[in-house]
N, C-alpha and C positions, 0 to 999 in steps of 0.2 A: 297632464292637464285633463281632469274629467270633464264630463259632458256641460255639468254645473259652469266650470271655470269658461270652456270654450265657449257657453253660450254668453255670460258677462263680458267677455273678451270683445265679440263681435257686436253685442249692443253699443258698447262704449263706440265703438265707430259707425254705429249708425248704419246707413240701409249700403252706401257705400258700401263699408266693410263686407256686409253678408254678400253683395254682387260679386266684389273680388272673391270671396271664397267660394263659390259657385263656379269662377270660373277657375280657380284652381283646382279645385274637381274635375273640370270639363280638359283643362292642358293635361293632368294625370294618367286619366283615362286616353285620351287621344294617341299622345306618347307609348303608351304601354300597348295601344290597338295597334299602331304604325312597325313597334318593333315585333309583336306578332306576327303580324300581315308579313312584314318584310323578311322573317323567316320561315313563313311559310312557302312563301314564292321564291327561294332561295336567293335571297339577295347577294346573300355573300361566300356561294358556291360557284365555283367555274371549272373544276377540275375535271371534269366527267364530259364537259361544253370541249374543252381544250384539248382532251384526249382523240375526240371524236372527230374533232376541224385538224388534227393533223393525219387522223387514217383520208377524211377527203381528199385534203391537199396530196394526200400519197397515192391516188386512187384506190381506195379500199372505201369506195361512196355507200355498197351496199350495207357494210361494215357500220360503217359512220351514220348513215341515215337507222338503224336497226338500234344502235346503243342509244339513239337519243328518243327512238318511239317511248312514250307515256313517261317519260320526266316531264317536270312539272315545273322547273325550276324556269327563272325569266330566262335566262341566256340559251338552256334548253331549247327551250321553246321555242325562239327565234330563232338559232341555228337549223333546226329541224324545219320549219315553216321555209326556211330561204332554200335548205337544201330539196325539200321537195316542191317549190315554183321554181327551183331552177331544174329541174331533170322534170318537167310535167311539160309533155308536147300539145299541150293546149293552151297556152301561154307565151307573148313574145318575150326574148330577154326584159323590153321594156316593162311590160307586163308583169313580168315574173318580179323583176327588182319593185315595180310601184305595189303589189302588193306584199311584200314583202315589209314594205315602209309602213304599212296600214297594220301589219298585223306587232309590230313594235313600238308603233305610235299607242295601241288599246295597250301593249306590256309595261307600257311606262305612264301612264295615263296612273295604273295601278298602286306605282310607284309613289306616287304625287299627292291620292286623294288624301286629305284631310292637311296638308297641310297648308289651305289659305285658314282654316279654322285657328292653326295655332300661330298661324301670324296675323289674324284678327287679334286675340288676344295680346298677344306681346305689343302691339300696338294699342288697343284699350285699357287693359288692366292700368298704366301707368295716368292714364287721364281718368280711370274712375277714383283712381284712389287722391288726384290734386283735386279732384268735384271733391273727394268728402273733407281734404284738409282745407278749402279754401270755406267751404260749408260749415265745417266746425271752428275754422278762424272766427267765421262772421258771426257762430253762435258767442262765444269766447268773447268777444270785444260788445259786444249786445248785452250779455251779460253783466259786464264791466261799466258801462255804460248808465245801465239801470241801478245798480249798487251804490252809484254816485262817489259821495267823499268816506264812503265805508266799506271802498274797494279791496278786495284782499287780495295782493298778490299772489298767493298759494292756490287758491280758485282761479285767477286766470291762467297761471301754468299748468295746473292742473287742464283746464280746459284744449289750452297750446297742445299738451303733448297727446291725449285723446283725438285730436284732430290730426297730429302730424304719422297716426296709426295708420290710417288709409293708405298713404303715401310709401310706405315701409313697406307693408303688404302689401300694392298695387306693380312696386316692383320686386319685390320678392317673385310675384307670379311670372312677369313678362321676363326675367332674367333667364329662366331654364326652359318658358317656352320661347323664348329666342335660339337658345344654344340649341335645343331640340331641334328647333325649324333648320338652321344652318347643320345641324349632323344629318337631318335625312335627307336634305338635300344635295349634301354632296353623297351622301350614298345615290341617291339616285341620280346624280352626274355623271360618276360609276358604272351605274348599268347602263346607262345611255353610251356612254363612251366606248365601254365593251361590245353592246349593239350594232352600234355603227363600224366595230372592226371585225367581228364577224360577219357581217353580211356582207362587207367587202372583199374577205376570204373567199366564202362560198363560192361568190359571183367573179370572183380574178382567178381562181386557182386554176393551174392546166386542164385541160383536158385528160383522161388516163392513156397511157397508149396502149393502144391494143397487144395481145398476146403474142407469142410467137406463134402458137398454133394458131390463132387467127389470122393471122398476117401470110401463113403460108396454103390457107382454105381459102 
């Protein structure tokens, strides 16, 4: 469809139509900024996180805290942040663990932005597009109306199905930004849940036991 076709397309439906496609625009872009973001911030790495929480748990902390310096990824990040409030003698346990929660509360904060946007949408799109069919019904039978006894059936269908256009595309839009909303949210259920099991590593793992040549100095 050229430019010509898509702009006849969207007059037929009236201001409705051109809103929903606005915001199909706006679900597109959103989706495609979210799955960026969300691989930029490793959403769906943990391997390097996992390697590093079993040298802690094995005492090998200096190890474990050294591999995770300047990764970038979420779960990184928060392993690294809990392992050093948990070994900083300026800080109580309590302390240690409350900011710890602060600084995975801002990782998943990240996680999350943008999508009340695209569940705005999936909630709107479907009632701009019954405004333009009920809009265009009322035009249709208005129409009908004024024609009197020289009504043509073919002109009110015609009219019918130009109006039931909104309604098509209103969900057309809210269908994939729905499913979008529900996939990154369980991704970021994901990381929140992995969050929460590594910080509880960190903060439960033994203590190391000291060396033998320590132990005999």
């Amino acid at each position: 469809m050229d430019i010509s076709g898509l702009t006849t397309f969207l007059e037929r439906g009236g201001v409705a139509l051109w809103v929903i496609a606005v915001l199909s625009v706006l679900t597109l872009a959103i989706i495609l900024w979210r799955i960026w973001r969300l691989w930029r911030v490793g959403a769906w790495s943990s391997a390097g996180t996992e390697e590093a929480l079993r040298d802690w748990c094995n005492g090998r902390r200096d190890k474990a805290v050294t591999a995770l310096s300047g990764q970038c990824s979420l779960r990184a990040t928060l392993a690294h942040a809990a392992m050093c409030n948990h070994r900083s003698e300026l800080l109580t346990d309590a302390e240690a663990r409350e900011e710890t929660t602060r600084v995975a509360k801002s990782l998943l904060w990240d996680t999350r932005t943008g999508l009340r946007a695209l569940e705005l949408i999936a909630t709107i799109a479907p009632l701009v597009g019954l405004l333009g069919t009920v809009l265009g019904m009322i035009a249709a039978f208005k129409a009908l109306q004024d024609s009197g006894n020289q009504a043509d059936p073919s002109v009110l269908a015609g009219g019918i199905w130009e109006a039931l256009l909104t309604t098509a595309a209103g969900m057309a839009v809210a269908i994939p930004a729905s499913m979008a909303l529900t996939w990154i949210e369980s991704i970021a259920d994901r990381v929140q849940a992995d969050m929460e099991d590594t910080a509880t590593r960190v903060f439960t793992a033994p203590e190391p036991t000291p060396t033998l040549k320590a132990r005999h100095a």
